[in-house]
C-alpha angles and dihedrals in degrees: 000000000000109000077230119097110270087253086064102046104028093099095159131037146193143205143182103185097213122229122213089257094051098092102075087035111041110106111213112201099043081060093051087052091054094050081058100046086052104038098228108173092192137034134206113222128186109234109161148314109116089003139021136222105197136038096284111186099225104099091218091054098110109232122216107274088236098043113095107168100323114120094226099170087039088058099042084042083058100043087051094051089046081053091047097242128155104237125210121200111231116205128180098194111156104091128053127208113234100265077066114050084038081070094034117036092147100061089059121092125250137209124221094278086058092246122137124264120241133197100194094301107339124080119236117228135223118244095211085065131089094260082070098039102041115357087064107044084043083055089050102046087055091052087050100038081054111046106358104227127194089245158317142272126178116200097202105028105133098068119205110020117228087274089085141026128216130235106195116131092251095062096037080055098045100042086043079053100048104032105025081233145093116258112266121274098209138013108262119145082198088075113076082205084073109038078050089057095038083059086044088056101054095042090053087058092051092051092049079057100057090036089054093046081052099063111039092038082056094050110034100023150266091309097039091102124169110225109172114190144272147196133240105231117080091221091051088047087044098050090057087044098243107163099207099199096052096043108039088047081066095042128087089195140016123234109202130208094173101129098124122122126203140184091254109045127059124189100301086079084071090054089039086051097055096033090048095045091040090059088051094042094035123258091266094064116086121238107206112184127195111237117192115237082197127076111282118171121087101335113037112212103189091193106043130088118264115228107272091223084056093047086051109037071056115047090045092049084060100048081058083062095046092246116145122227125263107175107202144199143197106221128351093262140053134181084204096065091174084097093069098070103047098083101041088082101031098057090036088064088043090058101043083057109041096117087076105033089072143018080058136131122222110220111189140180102233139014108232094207122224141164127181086228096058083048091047104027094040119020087039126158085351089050107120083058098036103039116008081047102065093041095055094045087058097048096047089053092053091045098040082053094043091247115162105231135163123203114236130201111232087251099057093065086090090074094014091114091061089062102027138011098217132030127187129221107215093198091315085177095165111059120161118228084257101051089046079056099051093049088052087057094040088064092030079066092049104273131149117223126197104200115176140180111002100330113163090014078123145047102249081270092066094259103157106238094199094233120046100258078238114056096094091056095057095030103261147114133201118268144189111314130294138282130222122010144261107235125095120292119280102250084201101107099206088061113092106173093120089034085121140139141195112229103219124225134270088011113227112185095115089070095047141077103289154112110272114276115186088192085070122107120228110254109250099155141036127255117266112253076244086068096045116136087030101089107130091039124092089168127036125189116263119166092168138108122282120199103208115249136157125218127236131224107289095027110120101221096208099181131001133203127277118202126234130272147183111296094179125087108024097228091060095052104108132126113261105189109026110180123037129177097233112120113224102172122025130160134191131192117238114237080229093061101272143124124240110198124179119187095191086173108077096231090145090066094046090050084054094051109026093030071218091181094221100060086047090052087052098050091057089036086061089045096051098051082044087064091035080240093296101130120161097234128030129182131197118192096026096104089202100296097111133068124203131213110192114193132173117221117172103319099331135082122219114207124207119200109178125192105234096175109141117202101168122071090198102083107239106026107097099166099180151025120229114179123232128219175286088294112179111207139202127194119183111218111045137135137239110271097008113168114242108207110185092203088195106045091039103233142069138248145218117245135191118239118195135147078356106300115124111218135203146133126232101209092212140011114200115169089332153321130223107197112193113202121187 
């Protein structure tokens, strides 16, 4: 074993979630040849929580149906040490069977008719409880006391999500106590009564964290953390109330539970995971996510074999984003064995290339900014559309258009222009006084900012200002209103109310291919880089939401807003009213050098939600004049089906180009693998001579070097490629 702690030197992980039958079925040392032929260096074990895997001496401590008296988790603890594996210890604590909640009523949470929650037959608890604060740390200290493992994860520890709130008498004392007032009886972020128990919420998991890492640091040394788990998506973080910041600044390692697949996002949510949570945990801290080997998607067959191209367009989306790998099963045996075979390859090629997959730093083009209070205090209960939205769109357009980008949280501004020269605010609404501050001085250093949509309109508690905190920066003021909405798009053909377009700015459809038109102005400028590719378009769909503003002097208006009209029939679809005077897209240039770009309309949102080709165009257009075209990585070839990580280690870069091609339209599903390429790449930066290593295809290139810019072409791109250049 490493002489560095095992959160340091475990790079690959295993885990065979046990089942209740498993214990007179589970074949032990089948298992302990799989963890060879994969190379895992650590294991997670289930140990205890709903239900234990080994004899536990608390008489409420359910035992595995099939048990008896075998020590299931003590044997498989032994066989990993003999291996020498790091063990975690898994628990899956939050819900209790009836025996339980019969000698504990008090520890279950209540709604506000005072009745039990229930989760199908077990009853939830409340974390504020005893069952929290002493049942479970008695639990660990046996498990410890037992078989001593390196650590702890709990699948379920953060008990009801925000969804609900709980009545119990513990939580109606310790909120009075807190807040001199009775627990909400509704959510309502209107009512300062709420938004004061949604930050008592989060405050309370972090507390749970620190109380957790007391205890099993106290009681199986300095190394023994608990690290309980968490997911990928900020909604998902911000529903269970699990404040990152707070929680990851306390944490050597992160345990990932991040395996769900939706209709919107494709692999790149798994790079975007581990890039966004490593810039919260720090870059030298190891990210380790559990991937089913078994058939996630709608619907979920826990049994059954996931598609090997799925296992792998994931696993090495994730490796762009510097996770480790965790395969993972449910039970210890399967009738469908195919699921055995997916991870051997997958981790071997982990492991022969370690040396570039840590101890790296990532070096973008652009911070995607973020915060989970703009998420909670201003997207609330419409946050997925109003926040999460806009974010995604952004994302999608950089990545669609191989852009390097990092998320950043809202806090980290303040040293964002030593990383990045331009950050975006994807609707960023609540922004506190400080980080205003922090933006100003970002562009008061040089820096370009993309804001859209109605980023700063609120303190970072979702207080409105009146005028966004930065108008005065880009040239504009609030006006009257908004136009247009922020919901999905009304499938019924005959409504019209987001049948809306941008006109873009000069028009110039008197120069191109095209029938007269004596409304068209004749051409007297040329088109705006942020227009480029648009050349033979005046008007460009729209269909979003629009907050009112007016531009300044000095302020460029790019594109303005054009109102709805009738879409059915067709004879009845004309503009009515052709020209308005709302600016949708301005830009303004800093008295520092930089560029100051507002997309008012939220085109990042509709590109989210519609993939309109146009919107997405804009978004990396803007990024680009940002840069003055200046971006660190550039493709050709790719036709927007491959993404690229550039990262610096040493004095060598390590590029990462991911296929992102999607052929199912069932999440979850991915049934091939079709290679893309040739894909011609150029790096800026380089040097003379540098050595090109393709790590995937097994061989090196030759590459041109000229004014700076390193060039080369990777023939074929299967799942991924890692070039290593140095």
């Amino acid at each position: 074993m490493s002489e560095l702690p095992w959160y340091k030197s475990a790079l690959r992980w295993g885990q065979t979630n046990l089942v209740e039958c498993d214990p007179v079925r589970y074949d032990n040392g089948w298992w302990r040849e799989h963890w060879r032929k994969t190379l895992v260096q650590g294991v997670i074990i289930n140990a205890g929580g709903i239900v234990a895997y080994y004899p536990s001496r608390f008489g409420l401590h359910h035992r595995a149906e099939k048990l008896g008296d075998r020590d299931l988790y003590g044997e498989i603890v032994r066989e990993a040490r003999e291996e020498g594996l790091a063990v975690i210890a898994r628990m899956d604590s939050n819900r209790v069977a009836e025996d339980f909640y019969e000698a504990h009523p008090e520890w279950i949470c209540r709604d506000i008719e005072g009745a039990p929650y229930r989760v199908a037959d077990k009853y939830v608890t409340c974390i504020g409880s005893e069952y929290y604060r002493n049942y479970l740390p008695s639990v660990m200290e046996e498990i410890i006391e037992r078989s001593r493992p390196d650590g702890f994860a709990d699948n379920s520890w953060t008990g009801l999500p925000r969804k609900h709130i709980c009545y119990c008498d513990s939580c109606k004392t310790q909120f009075r106590e807190r807040a001199g007032a009775d627990l909400p009886r509704v959510h309502d972020w209107s009512d300062a009564n709420y938004r004061e128990w949604v930050r008592w919420c989060f405050e309370r998991r972090t507390a749970l964290w620190t109380l957790n890492n007391t205890v099993t640091r106290k009681a199986g040394g300095e190394h023994c953390a608990w690290m309980g788990m968490i997911g990928g998506e900020t909604i998902y973080n911000s529903q269970r109330s699990i404040d990152l910041q707070g929680i990851l600044s306390q944490t050597p390692i992160v345990m990932l539970d991040h395996q769900r697949r939706n209709a919107f996002d494709g692999f790149e949510q798994n790079t975007e995971a581990g890039k966004r949570l490593h810039e919260l945990v720090g870059w030298d801290k190891l990210i380790p996510e559990s991937m089913p080997q078994y058939q996630l998607g709608a619907p979920v067959f826990r049994l059954s074999s996931m598609p090997v191209p799925e296992v792998r367009l994931w696993a090495t989306a994730g490796f762009a984003g510097g996770i480790q790998p965790w395969w993972h099963h449910i039970g210890s045996s399967h009738e469908d064995r195919r699921q055995y075979l997916t991870a051997e390859p997958i981790f071997r090629w982990h492991a022969a290339n370690q040396d570039v997959l840590v101890n790296r730093e990532l070096t973008p083009d652009v911070g995607v900014i973020w915060s989970q209070q703009n998420q909670d205090f201003f997207g609330r209960d419409e946050a997925v559309e109003k926040t999460l939205a806009p974010y995604r769109g952004v994302v999608k357009a950089l990545d669609r258009h191989a852009i390097p980008y990092v998320p950043l949280h809202a806090d980290d501004i303040a040293t964002a222009f030593e990383k990045v020269k331009c950050i975006i605010l994807p609707n960023v609404g609540a922004l506190s006084d400080k980080q205003i501050g922090h933006i100003r001085s970002f562009v008061a250093q040089g820096g370009s900012v993309v804001a859209t949509g109605e980023t700063s309109s609120t303190t970072h508690y979702g207080d409105e200002r009146g005028e966004p905190a930065l108008g005065d920066l880009f040239g504009l003021r609030m006006g009257n209103g908004s136009v247009g909405g922020t919901g999905p798009i009304n499938p019924d053909i005959e409504t019209w109310d987001r049948h809306t377009y941008l006109r873009l700015s000069p028009e110039i459809r008197s120069s191109t291919y095209g029938p007269s038109d004596a409304t068209a102005p004749a051409q007297v400028e040329a088109r705006h880089p942020i227009l480029k590719g648009l050349e033979e378009a005046d008007t460009i769909p729209f269909g979003g939401y629009l907050p009112v503003m007016e531009a300044a002097s000095g302020t460029q208006v790019l594109a303005t807003y054009i109102p709805d009209f009738p879409i059915f029939p067709p004879e009845t679809s004309w503009m009515r009213e052709p020209i308005s005077d709302m600016p949708a897209i301005t830009v303004r240039d800093s008295p520092e050098g930089g560029k100051l770009i507002w997309l008012i309309a939220d085109i990042d949102r509709c590109f989210a939600r519609d993939a309109n080709p146009d919107h997405g165009r804009i978004i990396a257009n803007a990024v680009d004049f940002a840069l003055d075209g200046r971006r660190k990585v550039k493709l050709e070839g790719a036709h927007g089906l491959v993404t690229a990580e550039l990262y610096r280690q040493g004095n060598r870069q390590i590029l990462h180009l991911n296929n992102r091609l999607l052929l199912s339209n069932v999440p979850g599903r991915q049934y091939d693998l079709v290679p893309i390429g040739p894909v011609r790449v150029e790096i800026t930066g380089g040097s003379v001579g540098a050595e090109i290593d393709l790590r995937v295809a097994k061989r090196k290139v030759e590459g041109d070097f000229e004014d700076g810019v390193l060039r080369f072409t990777v023939d074929s791109i299967g799942d991924h490629e890692v070039i290593v250049i140095g």
